[in-house]
C-alpha positions as semicolon CSV with decimal commas, in nm:
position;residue;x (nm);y (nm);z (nm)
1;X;9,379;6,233;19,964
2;X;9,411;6,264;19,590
3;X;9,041;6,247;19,399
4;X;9,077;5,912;19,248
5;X;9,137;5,740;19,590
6;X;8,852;5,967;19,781
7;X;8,640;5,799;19,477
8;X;8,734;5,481;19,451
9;X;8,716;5,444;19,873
10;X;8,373;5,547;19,835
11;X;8,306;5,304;19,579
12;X;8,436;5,026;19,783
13;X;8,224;5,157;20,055
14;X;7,923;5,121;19,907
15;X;7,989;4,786;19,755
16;X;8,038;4,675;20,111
17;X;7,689;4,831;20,218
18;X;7,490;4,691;19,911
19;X;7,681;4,302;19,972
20;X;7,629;4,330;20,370
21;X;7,192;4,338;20,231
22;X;7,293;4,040;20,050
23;X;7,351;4,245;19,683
24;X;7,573;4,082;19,458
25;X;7,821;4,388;19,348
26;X;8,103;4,488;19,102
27;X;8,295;4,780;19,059
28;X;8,377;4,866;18,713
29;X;8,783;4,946;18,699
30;X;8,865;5,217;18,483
31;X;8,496;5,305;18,457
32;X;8,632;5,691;18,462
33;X;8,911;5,644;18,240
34;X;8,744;5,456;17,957
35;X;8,596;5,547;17,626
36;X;8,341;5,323;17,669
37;X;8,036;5,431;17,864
38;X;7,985;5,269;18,208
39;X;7,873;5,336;18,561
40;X;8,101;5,282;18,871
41;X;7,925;4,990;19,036
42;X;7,676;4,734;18,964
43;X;7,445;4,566;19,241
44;X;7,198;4,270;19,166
45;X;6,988;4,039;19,384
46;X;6,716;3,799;19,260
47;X;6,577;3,984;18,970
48;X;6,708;4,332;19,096
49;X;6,966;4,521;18,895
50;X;7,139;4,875;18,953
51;X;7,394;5,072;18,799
52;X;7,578;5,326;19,021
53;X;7,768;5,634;18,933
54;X;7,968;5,721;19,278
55;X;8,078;6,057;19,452
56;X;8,199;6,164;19,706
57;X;8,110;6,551;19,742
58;X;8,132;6,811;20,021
59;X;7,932;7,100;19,901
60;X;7,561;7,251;19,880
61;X;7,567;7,093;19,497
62;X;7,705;6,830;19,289
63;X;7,771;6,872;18,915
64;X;7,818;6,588;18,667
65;X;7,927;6,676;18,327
66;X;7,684;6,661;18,036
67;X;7,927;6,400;17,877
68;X;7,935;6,155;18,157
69;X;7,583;6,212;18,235
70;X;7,482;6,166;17,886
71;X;7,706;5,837;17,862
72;X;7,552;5,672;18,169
73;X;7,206;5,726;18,011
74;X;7,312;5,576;17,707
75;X;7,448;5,269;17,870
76;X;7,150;5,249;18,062
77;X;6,939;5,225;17,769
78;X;7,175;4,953;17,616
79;X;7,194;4,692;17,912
80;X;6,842;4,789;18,018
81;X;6,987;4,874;18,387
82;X;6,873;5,178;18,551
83;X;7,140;5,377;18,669
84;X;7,159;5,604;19,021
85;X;7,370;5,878;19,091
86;X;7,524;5,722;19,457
87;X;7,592;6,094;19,623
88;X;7,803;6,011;19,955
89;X;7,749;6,299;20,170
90;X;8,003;6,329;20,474
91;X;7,882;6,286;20,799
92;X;7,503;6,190;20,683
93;X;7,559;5,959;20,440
94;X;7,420;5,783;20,049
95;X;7,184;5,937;19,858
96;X;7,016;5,761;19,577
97;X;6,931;5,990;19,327
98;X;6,727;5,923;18,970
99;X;6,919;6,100;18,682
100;X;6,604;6,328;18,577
101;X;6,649;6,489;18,937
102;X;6,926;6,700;18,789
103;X;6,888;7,044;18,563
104;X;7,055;7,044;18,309
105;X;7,306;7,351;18,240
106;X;7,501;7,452;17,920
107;X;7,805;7,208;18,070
108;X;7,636;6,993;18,382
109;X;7,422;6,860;18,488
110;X;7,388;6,951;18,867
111;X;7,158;6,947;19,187
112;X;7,135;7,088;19,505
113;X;7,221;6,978;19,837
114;X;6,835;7,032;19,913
115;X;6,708;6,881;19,592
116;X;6,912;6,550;19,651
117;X;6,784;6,546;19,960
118;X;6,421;6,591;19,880
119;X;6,419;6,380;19,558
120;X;6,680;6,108;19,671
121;X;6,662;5,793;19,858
122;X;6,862;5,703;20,192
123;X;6,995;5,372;20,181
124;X;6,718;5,174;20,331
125;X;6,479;5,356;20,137
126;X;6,615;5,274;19,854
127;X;6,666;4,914;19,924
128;X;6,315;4,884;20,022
129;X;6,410;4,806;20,387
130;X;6,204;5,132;20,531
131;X;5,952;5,341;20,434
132;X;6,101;5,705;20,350
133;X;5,966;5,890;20,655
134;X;6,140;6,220;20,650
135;X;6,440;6,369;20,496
136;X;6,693;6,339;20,807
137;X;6,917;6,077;20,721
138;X;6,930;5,763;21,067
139;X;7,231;5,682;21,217
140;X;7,221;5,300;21,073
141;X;7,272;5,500;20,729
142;X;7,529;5,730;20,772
143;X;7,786;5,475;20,812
């Protein structure tokens, strides 16, 4: 599966999560391909906004360029949106991670598997729908 569709299939999946909790959502077409800075997805319901940057990762890290990193904070600060890294982790599920969770490096920004999962939010944490109680992700939020 080429890296545009593994993306944009986890995009779509996660619009489908956020509308099932009664979210209004968007994706953002082209959001990669543009000059213009903008995140993947955007979810709202009744006074609640959120701005997504998507991926899809296997690994023990995930990297985002300073560029794109730097361009989603800048929108951010424009529409007055926060934004989320949305880190869909196979087999366990979405993370919601704040930007300032990441190091920075002389290229990336990146974080560790174990970071994300300390300083992230499952699903229904990050919804509001539970209280975080641990880091192992439930069953209900791996799908």
């Amino acid at each position: 599966m080429s890296k545009y569709r593994k993306g944009a299939n986890a995009e779509r999946e996660l619009l489908q999560l956020l509308h099932r909790e009664g979210y209004a959502v968007v994706r953002v077409a082209g959001s990669g391909a543009s000059k213009l800075p903008a995140p993947d997805c955007l979810a709202l319901k009744k006074g609640m906004q959120f701005a997504f940057e998507c991926k899809a990762w296997k690994g023990n890290y995930l990297s985002i360029s300073k560029e794109q990193m730097q361009s989603l904070l800048a929108w951010s600060k424009q529409a007055g949106v926060p934004v989320y890294i949305a880190w869909r982790i196979p087999r366990k599920g979405w993370l919601f991670i704040e930007p300032n969770a990441f190091k920075e490096g002389p290229k990336s920004y990146s974080i560790t598997l174990n970071t994300a999962t300390s300083k992230g939010k499952p699903l229904n944490v990050f919804i509001g729908k539970q209280k975080q109680l641990g880091v192992k992700l439930s069953k209900s939020q791996r799908t």
